[in-house]
C-alpha positions in Angstrom: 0.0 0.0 0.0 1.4 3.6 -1.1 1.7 5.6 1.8 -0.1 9.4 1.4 2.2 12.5 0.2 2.6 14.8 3.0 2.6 18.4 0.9 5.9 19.6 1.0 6.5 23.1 3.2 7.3 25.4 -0.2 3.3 24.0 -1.4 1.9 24.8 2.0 4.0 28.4 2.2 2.3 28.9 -1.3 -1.0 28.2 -0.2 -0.9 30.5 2.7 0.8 33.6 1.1 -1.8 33.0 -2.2 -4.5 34.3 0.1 -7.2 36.8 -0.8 -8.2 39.2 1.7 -11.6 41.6 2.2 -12.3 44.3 3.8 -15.9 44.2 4.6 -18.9 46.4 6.1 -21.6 45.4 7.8 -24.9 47.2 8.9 -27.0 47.1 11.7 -30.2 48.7 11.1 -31.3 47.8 15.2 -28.4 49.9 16.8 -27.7 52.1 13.3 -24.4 51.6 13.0 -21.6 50.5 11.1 -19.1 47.5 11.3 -15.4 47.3 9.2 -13.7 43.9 9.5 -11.1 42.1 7.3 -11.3 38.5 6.3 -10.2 35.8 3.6 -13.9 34.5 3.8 -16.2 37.6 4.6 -19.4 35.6 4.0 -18.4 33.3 6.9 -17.7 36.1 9.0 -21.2 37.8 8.6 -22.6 34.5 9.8 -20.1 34.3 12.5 -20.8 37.7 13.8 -24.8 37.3 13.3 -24.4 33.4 15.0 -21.5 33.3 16.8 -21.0 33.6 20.4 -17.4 35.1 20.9 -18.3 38.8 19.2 -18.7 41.2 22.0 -18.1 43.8 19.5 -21.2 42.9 17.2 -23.5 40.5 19.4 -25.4 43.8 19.9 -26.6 44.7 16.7 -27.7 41.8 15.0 -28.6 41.3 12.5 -25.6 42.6 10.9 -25.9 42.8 6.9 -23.0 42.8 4.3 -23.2 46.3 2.3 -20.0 46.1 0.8 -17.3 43.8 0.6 -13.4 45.3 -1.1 -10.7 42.4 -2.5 -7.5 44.0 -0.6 -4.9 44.1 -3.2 -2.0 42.7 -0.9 -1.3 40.1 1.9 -2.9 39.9 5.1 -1.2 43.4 6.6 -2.6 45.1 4.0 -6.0 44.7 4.6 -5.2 45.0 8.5 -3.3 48.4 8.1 -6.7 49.3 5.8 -9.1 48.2 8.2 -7.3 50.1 11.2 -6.9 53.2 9.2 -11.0 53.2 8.2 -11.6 52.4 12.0 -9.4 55.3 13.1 -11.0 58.2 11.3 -14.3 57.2 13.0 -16.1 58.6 9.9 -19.5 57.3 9.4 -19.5 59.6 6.2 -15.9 57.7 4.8 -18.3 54.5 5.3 -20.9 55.7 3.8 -19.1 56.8 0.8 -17.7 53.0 1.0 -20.8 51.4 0.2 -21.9 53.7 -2.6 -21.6 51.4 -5.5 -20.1 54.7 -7.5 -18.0 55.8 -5.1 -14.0 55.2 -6.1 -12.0 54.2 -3.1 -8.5 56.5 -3.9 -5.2 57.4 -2.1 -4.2 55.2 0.7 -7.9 53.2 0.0 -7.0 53.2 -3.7 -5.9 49.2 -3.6 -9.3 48.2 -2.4 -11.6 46.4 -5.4 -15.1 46.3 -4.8 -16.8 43.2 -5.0 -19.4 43.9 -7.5 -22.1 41.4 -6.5 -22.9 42.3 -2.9 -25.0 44.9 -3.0 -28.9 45.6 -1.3 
């Protein structure tokens, strides 16, 4: 009998640097506010923060829903650098302007792509 392949580390370094990241915003029409989070999975995340039971942050406000959802161009960092930075101007109007579908992130937002198909 053929015993299994175990990947080798370059495939498995490859596999975790070949990543996509999102920045994601969620609403909460309950409490009226706003959410920003990054994730590789941002679907699983809105279920997470609507279901889960470790989100002190959102448990609040649900239901949260996905208004917009941005494919970082980058690693991991880079969508945690842009995620702090939209936290940190605590700008409901910068948020806003986020989830208008004809709004064009620039500057410092300019590597985020919208994901076209998450919309209300």
């Amino acid at each position: 009998m053929m015993e299994a392949q175990k990947p080798c580390i370059n495939t498995v370094l490859f596999a975790f640097y070949d990543m996509t990241f999102f920045i994601y915003v969620l609403y909460s029409q309950s409490i009226n506010r706003f959410y920003v989070g990054h994730s590789e999975d941002p679907f699983r995340r809105l279920t997470e923060h609507n279901f889960g039971k470790h989100f002190k942050s959102t448990t609040h406000g649900r239901p949260w829903i996905l208004k917009a959802v941005f494919e970082v161009k980058g690693e991991r960092g880079d969508a945690l650098k842009i995620e702090k930075f939209i936290k940190k101007q605590k700008s409901r109007a910068l948020i806003e302007k986020l989830i208008d579908s004809n709004f064009t992130p620039q500057d410092f937002l300019a590597q985020l792509v919208r994901v076209p198909h998450v919309r209300d």
